[in-house]
CHARMM-style PDB file with segment names, atoms N, HN, CA, C and O in Angstrom:
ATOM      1  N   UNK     1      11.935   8.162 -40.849  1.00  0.00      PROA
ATOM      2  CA  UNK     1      11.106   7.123 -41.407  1.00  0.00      PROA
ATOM      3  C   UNK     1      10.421   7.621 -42.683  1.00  0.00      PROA
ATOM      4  O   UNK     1      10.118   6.932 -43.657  1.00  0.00      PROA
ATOM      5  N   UNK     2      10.210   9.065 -42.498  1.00  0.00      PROA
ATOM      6  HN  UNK     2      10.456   9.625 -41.707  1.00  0.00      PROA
ATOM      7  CA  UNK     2       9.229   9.492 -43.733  1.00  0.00      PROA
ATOM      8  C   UNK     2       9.966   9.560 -44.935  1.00  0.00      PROA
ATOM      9  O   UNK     2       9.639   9.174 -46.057  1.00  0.00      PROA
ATOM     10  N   UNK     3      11.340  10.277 -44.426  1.00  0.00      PROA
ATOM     11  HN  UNK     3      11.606  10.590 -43.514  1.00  0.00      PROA
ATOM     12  CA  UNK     3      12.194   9.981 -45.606  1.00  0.00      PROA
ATOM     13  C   UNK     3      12.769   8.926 -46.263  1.00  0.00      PROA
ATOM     14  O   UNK     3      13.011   8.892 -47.469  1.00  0.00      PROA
ATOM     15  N   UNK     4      12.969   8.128 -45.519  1.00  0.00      PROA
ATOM     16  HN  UNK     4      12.772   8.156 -44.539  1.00  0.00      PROA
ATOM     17  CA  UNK     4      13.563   6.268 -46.004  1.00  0.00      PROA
ATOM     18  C   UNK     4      12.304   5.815 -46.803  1.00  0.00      PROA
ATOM     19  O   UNK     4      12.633   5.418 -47.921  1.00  0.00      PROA
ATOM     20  N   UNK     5      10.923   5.751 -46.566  1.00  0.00      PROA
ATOM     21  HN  UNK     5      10.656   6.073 -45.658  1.00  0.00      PROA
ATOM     22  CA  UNK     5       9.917   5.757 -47.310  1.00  0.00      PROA
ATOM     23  C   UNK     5       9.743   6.489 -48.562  1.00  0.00      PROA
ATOM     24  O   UNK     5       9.170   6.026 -49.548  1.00  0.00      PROA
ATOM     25  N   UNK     6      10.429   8.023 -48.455  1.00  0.00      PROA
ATOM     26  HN  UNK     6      10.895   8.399 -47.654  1.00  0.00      PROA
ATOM     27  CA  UNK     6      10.051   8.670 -49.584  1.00  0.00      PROA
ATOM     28  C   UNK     6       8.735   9.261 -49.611  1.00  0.00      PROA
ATOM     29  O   UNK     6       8.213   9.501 -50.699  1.00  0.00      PROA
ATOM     30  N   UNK     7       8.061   9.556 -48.373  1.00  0.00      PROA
ATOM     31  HN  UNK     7       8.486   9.360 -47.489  1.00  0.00      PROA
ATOM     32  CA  UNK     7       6.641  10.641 -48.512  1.00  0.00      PROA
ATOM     33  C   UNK     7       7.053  12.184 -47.681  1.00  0.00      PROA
ATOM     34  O   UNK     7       6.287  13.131 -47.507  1.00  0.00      PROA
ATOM     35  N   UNK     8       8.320  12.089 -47.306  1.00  0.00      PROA
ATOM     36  HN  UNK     8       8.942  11.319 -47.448  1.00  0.00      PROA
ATOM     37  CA  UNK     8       8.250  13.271 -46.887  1.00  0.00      PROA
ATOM     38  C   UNK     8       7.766  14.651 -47.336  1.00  0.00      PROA
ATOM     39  O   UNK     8       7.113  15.481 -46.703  1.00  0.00      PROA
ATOM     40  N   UNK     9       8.210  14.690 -48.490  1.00  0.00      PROA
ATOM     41  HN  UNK     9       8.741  14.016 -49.004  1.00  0.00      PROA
ATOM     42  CA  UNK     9       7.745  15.752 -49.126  1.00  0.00      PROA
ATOM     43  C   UNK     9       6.293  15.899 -49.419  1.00  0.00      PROA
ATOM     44  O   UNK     9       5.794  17.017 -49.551  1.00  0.00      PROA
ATOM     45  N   UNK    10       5.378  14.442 -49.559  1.00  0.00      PROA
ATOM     46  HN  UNK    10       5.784  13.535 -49.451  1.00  0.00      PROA
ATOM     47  CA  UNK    10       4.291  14.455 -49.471  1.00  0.00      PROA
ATOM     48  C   UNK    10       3.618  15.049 -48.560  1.00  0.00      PROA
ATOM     49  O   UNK    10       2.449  15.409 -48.692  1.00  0.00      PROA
ATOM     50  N   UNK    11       4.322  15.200 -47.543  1.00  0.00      PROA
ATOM     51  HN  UNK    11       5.272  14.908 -47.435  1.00  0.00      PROA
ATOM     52  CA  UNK    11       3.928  15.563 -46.389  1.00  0.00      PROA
ATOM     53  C   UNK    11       3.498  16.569 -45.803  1.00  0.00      PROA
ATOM     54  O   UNK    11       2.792  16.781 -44.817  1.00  0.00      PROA
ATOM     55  N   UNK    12       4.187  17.343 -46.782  1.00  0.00      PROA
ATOM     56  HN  UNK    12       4.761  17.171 -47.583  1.00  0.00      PROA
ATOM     57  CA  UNK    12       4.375  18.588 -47.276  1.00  0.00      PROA
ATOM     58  C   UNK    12       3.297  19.660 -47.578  1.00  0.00      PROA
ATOM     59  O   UNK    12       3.044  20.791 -47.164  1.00  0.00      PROA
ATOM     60  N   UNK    13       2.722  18.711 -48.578  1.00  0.00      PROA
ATOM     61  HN  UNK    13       2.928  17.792 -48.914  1.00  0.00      PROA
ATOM     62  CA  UNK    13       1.064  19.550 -49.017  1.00  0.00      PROA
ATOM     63  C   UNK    13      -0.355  18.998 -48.573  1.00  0.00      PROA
ATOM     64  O   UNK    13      -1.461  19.169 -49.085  1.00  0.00      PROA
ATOM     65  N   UNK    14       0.075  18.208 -47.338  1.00  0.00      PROA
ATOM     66  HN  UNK    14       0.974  18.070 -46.922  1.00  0.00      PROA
ATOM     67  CA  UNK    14      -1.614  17.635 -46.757  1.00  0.00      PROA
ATOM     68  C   UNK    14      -2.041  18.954 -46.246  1.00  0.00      PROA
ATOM     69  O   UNK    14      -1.340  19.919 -45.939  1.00  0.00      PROA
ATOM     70  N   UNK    15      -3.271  18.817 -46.216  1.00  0.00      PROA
ATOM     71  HN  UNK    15      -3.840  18.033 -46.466  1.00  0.00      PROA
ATOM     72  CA  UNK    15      -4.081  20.332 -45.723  1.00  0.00      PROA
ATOM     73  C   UNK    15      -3.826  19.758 -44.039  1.00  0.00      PROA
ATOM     74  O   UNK    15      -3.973  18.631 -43.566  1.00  0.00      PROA
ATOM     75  N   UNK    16      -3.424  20.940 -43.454  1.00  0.00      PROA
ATOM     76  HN  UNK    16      -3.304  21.856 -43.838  1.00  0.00      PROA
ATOM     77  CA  UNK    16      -3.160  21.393 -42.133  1.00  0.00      PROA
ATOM     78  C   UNK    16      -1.855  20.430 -41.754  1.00  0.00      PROA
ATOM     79  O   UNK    16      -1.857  19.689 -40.771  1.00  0.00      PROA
ATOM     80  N   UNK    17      -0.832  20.542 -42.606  1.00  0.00      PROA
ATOM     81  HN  UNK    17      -0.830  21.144 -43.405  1.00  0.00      PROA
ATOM     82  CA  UNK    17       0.156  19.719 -42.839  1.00  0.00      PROA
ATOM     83  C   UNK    17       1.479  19.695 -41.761  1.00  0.00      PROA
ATOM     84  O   UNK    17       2.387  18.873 -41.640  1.00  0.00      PROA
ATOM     85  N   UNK    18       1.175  20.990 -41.015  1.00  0.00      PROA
ATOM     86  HN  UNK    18       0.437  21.657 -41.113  1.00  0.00      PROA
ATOM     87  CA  UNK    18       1.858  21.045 -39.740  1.00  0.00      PROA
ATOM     88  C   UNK    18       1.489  20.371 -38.165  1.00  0.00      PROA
ATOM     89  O   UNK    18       2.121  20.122 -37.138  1.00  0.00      PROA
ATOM     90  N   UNK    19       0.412  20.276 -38.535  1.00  0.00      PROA
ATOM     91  HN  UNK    19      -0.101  20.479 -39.369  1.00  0.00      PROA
ATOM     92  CA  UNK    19      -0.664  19.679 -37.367  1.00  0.00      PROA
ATOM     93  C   UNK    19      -0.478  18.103 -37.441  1.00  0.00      PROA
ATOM     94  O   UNK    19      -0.233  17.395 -36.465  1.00  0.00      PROA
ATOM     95  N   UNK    20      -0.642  17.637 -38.823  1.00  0.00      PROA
ATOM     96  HN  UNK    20      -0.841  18.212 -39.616  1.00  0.00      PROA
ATOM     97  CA  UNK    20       0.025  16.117 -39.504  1.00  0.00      PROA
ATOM     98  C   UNK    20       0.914  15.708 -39.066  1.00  0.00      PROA
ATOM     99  O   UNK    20       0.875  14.700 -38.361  1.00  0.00      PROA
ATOM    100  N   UNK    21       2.049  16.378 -39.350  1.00  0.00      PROA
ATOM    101  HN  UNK    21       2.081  17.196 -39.923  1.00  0.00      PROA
ATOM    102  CA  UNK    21       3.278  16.334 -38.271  1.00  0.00      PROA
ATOM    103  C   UNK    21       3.801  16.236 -37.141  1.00  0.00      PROA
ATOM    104  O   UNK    21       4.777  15.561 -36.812  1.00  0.00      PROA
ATOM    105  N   UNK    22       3.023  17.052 -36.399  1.00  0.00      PROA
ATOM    106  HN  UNK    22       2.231  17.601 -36.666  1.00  0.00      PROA
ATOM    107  CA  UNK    22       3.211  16.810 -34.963  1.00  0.00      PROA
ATOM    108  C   UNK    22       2.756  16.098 -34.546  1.00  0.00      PROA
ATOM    109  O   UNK    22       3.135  15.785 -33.417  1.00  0.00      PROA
ATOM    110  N   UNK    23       1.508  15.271 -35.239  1.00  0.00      PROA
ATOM    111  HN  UNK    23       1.200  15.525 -36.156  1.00  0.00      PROA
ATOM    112  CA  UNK    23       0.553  13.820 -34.452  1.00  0.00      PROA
ATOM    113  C   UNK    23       1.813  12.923 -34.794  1.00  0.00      PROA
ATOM    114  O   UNK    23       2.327  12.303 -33.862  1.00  0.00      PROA
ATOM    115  N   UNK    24       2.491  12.781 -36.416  1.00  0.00      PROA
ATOM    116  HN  UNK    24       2.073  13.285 -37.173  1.00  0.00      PROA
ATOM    117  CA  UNK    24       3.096  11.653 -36.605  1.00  0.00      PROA
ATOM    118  C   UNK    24       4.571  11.949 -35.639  1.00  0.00      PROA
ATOM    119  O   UNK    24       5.129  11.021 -35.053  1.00  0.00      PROA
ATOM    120  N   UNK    25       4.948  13.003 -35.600  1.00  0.00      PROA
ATOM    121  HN  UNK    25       4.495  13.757 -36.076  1.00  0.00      PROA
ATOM    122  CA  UNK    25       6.000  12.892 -34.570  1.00  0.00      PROA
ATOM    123  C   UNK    25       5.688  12.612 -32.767  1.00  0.00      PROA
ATOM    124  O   UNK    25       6.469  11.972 -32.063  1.00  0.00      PROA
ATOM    125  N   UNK    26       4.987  12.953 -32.491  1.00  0.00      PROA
ATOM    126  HN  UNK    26       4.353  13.473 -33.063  1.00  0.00      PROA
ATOM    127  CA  UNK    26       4.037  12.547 -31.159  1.00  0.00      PROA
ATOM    128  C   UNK    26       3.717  11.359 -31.249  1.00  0.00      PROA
ATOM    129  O   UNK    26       3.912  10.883 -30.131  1.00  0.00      PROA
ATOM    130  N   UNK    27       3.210  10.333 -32.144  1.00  0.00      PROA
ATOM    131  HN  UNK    27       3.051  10.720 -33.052  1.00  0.00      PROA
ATOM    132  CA  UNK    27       3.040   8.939 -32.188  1.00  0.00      PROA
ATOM    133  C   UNK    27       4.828   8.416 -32.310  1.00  0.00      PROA
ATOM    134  O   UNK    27       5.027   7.270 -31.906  1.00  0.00      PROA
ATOM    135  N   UNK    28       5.666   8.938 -32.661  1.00  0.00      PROA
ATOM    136  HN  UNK    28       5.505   9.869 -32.989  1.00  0.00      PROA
ATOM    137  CA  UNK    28       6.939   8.393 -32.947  1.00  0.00      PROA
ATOM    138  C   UNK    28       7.269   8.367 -31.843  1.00  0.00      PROA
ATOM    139  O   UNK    28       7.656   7.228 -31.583  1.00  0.00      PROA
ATOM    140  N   UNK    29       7.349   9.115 -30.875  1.00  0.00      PROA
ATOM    141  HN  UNK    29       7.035  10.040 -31.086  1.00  0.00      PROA
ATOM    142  CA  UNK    29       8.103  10.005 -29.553  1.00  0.00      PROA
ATOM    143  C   UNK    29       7.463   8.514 -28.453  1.00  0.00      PROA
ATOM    144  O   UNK    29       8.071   7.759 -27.694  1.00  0.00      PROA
ATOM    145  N   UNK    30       6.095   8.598 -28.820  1.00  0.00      PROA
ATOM    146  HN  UNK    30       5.601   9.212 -29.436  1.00  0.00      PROA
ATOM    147  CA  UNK    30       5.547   7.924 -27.804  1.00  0.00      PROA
ATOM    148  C   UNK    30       5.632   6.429 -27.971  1.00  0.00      PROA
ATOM    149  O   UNK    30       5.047   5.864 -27.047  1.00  0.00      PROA
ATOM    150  N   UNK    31       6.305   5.386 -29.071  1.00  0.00      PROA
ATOM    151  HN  UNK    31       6.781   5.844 -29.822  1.00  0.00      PROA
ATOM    152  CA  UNK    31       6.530   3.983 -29.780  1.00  0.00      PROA
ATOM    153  C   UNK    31       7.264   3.389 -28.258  1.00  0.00      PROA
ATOM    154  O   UNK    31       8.166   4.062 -27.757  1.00  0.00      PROA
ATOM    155  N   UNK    32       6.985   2.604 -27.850  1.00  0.00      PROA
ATOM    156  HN  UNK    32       6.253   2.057 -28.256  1.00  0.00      PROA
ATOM    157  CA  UNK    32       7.931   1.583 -27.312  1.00  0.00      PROA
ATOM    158  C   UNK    32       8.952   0.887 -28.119  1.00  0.00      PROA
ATOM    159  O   UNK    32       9.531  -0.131 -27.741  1.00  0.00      PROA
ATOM    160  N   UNK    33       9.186   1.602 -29.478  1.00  0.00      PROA
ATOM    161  HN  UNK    33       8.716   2.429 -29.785  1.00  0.00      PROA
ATOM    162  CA  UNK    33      10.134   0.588 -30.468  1.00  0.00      PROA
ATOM    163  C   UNK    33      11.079   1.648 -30.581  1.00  0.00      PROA
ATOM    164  O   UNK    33      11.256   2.034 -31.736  1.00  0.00      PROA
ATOM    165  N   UNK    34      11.850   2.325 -29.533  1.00  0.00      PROA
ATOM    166  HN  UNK    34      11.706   2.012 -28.594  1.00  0.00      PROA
ATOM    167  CA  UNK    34      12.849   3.791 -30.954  1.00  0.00      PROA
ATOM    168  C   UNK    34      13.971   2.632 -31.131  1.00  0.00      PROA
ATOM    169  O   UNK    34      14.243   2.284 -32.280  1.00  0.00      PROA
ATOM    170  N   UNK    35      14.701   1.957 -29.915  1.00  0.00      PROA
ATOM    171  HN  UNK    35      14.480   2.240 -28.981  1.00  0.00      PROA
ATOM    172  CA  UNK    35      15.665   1.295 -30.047  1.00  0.00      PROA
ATOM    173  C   UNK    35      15.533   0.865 -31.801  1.00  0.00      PROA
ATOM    174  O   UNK    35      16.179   1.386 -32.710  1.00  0.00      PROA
ATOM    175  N   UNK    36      14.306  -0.437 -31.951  1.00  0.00      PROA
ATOM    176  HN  UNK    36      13.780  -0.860 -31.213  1.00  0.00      PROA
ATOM    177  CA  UNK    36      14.191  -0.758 -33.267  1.00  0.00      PROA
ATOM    178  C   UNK    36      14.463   0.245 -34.412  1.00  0.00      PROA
ATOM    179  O   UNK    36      15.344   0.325 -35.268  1.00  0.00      PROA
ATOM    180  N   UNK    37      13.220   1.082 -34.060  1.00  0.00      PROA
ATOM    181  HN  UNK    37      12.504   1.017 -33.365  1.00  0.00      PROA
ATOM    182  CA  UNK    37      13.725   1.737 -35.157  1.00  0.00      PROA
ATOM    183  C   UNK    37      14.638   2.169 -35.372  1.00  0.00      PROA
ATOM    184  O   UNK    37      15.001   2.063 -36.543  1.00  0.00      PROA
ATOM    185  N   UNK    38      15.417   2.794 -34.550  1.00  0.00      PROA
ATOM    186  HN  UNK    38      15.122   2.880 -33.599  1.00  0.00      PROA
ATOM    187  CA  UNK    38      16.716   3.110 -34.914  1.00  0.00      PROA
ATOM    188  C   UNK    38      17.746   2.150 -35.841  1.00  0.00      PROA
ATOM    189  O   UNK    38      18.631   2.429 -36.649  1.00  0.00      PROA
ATOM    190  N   UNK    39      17.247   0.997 -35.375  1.00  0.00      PROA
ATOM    191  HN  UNK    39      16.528   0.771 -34.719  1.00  0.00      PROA
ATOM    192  CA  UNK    39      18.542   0.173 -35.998  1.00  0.00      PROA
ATOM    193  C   UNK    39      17.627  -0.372 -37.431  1.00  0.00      PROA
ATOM    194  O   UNK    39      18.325  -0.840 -38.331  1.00  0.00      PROA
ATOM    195  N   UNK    40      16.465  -0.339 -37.611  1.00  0.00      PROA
ATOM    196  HN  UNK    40      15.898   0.041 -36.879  1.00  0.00      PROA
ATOM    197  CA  UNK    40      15.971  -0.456 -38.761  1.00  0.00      PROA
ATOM    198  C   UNK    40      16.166   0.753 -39.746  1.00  0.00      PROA
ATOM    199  O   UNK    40      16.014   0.544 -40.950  1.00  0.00      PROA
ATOM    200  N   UNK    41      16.436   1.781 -39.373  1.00  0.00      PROA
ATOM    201  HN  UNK    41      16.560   1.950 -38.396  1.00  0.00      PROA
ATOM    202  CA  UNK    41      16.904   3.137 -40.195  1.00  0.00      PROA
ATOM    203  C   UNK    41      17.884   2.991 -40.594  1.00  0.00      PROA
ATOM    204  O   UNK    41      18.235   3.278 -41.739  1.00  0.00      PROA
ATOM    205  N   UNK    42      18.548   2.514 -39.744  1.00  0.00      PROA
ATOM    206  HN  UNK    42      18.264   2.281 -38.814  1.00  0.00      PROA
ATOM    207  CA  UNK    42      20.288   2.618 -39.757  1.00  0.00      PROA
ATOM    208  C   UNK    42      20.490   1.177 -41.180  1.00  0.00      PROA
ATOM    209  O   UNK    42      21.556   0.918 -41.738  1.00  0.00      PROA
ATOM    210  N   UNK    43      19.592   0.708 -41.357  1.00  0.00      PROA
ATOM    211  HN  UNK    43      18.726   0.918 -40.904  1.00  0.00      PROA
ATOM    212  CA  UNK    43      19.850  -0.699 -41.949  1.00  0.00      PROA
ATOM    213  C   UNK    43      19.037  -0.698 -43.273  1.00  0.00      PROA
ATOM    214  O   UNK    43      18.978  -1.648 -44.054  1.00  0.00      PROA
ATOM    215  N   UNK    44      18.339   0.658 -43.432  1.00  0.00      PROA
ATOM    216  HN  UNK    44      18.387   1.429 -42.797  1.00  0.00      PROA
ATOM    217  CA  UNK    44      17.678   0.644 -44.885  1.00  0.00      PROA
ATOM    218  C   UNK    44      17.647   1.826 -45.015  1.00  0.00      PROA
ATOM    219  O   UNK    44      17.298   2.540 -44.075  1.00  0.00      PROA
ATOM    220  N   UNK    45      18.002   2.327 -46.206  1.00  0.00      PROA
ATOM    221  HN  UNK    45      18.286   1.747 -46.969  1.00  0.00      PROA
ATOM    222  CA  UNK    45      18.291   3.508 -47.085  1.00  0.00      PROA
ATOM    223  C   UNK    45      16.960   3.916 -47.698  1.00  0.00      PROA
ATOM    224  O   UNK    45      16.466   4.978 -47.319  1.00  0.00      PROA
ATOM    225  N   UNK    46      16.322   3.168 -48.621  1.00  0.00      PROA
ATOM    226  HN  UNK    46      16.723   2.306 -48.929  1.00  0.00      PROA
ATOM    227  CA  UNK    46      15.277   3.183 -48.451  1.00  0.00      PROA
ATOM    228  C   UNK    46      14.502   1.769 -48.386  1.00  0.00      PROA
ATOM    229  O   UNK    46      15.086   0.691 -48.496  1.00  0.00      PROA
ATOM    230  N   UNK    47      12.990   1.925 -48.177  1.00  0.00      PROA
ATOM    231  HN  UNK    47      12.516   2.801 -48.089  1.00  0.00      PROA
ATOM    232  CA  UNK    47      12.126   0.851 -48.308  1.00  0.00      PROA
ATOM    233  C   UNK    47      10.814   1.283 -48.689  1.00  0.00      PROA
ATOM    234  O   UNK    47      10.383   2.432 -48.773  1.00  0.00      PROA
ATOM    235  N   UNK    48      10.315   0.324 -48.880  1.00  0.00      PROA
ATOM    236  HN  UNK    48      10.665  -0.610 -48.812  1.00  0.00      PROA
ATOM    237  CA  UNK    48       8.671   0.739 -49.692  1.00  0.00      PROA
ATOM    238  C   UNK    48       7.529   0.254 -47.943  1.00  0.00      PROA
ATOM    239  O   UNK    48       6.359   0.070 -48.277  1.00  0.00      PROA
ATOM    240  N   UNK    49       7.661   0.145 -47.016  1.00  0.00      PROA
ATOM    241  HN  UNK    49       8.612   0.294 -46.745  1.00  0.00      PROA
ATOM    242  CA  UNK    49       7.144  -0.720 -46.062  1.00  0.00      PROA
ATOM    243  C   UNK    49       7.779  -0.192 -45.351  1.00  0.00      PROA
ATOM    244  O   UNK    49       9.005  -0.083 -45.388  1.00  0.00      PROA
ATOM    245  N   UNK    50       6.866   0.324 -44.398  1.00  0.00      PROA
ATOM    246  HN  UNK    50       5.870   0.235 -44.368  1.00  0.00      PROA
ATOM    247  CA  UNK    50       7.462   0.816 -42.861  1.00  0.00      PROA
ATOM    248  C   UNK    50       7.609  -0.493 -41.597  1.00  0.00      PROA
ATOM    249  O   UNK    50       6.712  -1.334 -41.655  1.00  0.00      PROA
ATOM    250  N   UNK    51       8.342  -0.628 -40.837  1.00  0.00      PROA
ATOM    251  HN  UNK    51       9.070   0.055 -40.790  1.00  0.00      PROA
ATOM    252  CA  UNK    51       8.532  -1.849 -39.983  1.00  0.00      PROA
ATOM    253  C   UNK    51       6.829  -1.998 -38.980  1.00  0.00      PROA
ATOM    254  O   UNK    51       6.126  -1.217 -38.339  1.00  0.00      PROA
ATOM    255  N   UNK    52       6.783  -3.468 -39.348  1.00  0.00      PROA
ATOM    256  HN  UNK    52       7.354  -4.102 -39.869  1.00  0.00      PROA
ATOM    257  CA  UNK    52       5.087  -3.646 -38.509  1.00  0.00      PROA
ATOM    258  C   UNK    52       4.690  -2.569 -37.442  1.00  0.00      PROA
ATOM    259  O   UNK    52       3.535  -2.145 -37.404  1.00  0.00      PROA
ATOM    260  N   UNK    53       5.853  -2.039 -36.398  1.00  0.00      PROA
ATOM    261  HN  UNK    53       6.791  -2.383 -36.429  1.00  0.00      PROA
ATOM    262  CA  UNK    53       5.181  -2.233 -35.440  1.00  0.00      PROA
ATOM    263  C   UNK    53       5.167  -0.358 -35.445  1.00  0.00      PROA
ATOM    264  O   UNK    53       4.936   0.257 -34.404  1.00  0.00      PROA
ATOM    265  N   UNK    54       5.478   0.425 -36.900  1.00  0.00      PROA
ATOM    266  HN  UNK    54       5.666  -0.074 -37.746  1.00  0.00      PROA
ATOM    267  CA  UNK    54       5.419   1.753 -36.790  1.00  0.00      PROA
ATOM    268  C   UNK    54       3.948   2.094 -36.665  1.00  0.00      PROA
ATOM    269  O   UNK    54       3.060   1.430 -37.200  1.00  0.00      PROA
ATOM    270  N   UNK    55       3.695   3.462 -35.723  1.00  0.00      PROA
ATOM    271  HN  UNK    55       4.416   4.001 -35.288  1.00  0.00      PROA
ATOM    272  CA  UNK    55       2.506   3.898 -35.694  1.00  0.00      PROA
ATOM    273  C   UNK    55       2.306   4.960 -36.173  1.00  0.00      PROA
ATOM    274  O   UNK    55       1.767   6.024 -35.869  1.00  0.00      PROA
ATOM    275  N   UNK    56       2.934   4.424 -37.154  1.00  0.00      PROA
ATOM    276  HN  UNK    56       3.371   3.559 -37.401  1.00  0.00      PROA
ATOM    277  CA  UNK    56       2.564   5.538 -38.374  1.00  0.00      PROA
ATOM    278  C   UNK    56       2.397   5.247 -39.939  1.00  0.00      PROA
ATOM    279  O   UNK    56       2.367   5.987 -40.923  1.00  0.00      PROA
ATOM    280  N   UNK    57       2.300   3.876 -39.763  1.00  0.00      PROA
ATOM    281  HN  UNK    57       2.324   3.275 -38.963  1.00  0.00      PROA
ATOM    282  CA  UNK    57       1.965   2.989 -41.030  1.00  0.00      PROA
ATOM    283  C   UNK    57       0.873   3.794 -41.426  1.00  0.00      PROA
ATOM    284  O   UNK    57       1.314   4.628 -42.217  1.00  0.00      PROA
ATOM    285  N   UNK    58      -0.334   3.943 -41.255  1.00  0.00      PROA
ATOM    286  HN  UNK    58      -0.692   3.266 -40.612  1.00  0.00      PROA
ATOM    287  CA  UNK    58      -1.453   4.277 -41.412  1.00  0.00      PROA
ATOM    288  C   UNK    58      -1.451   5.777 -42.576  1.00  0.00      PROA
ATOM    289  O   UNK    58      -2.113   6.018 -43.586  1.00  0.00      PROA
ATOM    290  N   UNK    59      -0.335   6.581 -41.814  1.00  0.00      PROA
ATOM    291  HN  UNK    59       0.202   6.385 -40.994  1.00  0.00      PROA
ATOM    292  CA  UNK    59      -0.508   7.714 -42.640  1.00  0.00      PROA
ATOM    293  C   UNK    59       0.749   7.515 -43.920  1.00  0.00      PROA
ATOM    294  O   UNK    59       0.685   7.945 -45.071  1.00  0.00      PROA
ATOM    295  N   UNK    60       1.579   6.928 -43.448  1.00  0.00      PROA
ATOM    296  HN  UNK    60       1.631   6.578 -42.513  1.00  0.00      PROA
ATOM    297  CA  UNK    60       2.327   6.470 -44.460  1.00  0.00      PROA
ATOM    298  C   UNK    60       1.546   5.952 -45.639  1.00  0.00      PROA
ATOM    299  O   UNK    60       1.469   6.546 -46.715  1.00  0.00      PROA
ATOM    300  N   UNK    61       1.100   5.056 -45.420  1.00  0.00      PROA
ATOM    301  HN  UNK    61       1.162   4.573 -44.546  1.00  0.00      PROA
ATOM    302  CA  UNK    61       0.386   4.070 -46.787  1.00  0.00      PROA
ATOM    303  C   UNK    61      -0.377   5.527 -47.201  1.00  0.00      PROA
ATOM    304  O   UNK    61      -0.270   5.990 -48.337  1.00  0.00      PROA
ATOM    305  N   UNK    62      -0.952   6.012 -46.417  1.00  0.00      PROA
ATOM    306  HN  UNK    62      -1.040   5.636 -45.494  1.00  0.00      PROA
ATOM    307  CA  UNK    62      -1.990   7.318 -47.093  1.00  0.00      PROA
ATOM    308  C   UNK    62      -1.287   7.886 -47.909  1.00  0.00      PROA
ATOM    309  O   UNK    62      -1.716   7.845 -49.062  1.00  0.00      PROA
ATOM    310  N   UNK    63      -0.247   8.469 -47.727  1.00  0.00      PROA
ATOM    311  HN  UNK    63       0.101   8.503 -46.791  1.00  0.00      PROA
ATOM    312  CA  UNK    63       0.612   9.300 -48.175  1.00  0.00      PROA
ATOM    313  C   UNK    63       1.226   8.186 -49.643  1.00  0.00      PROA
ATOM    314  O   UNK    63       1.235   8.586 -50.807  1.00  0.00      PROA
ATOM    315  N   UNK    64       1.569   7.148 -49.317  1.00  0.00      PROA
ATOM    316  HN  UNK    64       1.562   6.823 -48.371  1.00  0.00      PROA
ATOM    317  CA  UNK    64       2.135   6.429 -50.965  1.00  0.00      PROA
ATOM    318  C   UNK    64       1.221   6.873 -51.330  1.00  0.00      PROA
ATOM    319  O   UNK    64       1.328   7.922 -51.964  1.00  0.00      PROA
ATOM    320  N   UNK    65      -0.492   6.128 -51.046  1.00  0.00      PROA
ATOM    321  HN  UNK    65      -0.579   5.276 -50.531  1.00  0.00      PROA
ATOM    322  CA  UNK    65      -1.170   6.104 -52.227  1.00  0.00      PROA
ATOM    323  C   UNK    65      -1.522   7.269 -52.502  1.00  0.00      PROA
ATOM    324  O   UNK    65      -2.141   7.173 -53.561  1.00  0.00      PROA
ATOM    325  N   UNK    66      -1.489   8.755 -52.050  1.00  0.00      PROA
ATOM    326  HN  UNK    66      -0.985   8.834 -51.190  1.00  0.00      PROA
ATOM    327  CA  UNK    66      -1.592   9.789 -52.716  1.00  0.00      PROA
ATOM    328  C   UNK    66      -0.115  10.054 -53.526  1.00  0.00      PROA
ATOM    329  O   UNK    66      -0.312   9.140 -54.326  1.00  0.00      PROA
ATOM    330  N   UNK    67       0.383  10.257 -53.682  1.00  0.00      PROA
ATOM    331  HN  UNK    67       0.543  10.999 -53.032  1.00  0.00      PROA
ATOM    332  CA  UNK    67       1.901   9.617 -54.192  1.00  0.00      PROA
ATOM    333  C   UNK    67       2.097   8.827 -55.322  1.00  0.00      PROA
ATOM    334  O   UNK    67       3.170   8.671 -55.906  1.00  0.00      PROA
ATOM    335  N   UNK    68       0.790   8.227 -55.671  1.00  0.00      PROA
ATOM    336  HN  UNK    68      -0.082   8.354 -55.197  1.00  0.00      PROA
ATOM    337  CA  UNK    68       1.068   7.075 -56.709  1.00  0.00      PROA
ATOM    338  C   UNK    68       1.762   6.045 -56.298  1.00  0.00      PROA
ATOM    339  O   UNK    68       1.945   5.179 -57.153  1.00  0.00      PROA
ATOM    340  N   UNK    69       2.388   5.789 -54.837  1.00  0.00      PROA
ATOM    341  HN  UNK    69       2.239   6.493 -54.142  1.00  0.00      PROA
ATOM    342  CA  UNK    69       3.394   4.418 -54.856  1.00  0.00      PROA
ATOM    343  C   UNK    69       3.050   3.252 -54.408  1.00  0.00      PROA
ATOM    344  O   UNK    69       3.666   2.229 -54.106  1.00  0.00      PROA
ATOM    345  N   UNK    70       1.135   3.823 -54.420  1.00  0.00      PROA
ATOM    346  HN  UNK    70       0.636   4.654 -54.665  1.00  0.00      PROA
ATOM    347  CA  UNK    70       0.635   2.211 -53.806  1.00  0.00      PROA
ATOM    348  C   UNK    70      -0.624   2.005 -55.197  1.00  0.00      PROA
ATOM    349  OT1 UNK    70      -1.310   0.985 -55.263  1.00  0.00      PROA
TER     350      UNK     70
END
């Protein structure tokens, strides 16, 4: 997801940026949506908008707008 978005690398230099990670992968793990997402990955290369029901919108948008992409 981080990569179809394009903040991965952002992701990269948040302070304690490993710890970041494991919440947003621990919120992924734990989604009642993988089915979706899966087939929403599979169906966009990229996008600017993570699908409503990611729980990880939150750090996403953080991450554009440090990013410049919001």
């Amino acid at each position: 997801m981080m990569r179809t978005l394009g903040v991965d690398r952002h992701l990269k230099v948040v302070a304690d940026h490993e710890a970041v990670t494991n919440r947003a992968v621990d919120r992924c793990r734990s989604c009642g949506h993988q089915d979706e997402c899966s087939t929403w990955l599979d169906e966009h290369q990229q996008s600017e908008n993570p699908p409503d029901y990611c729980r990880n919108s939150d750090l996403i948008a953080r991450l554009q707008h440090a990013a410049g992409q919001r």
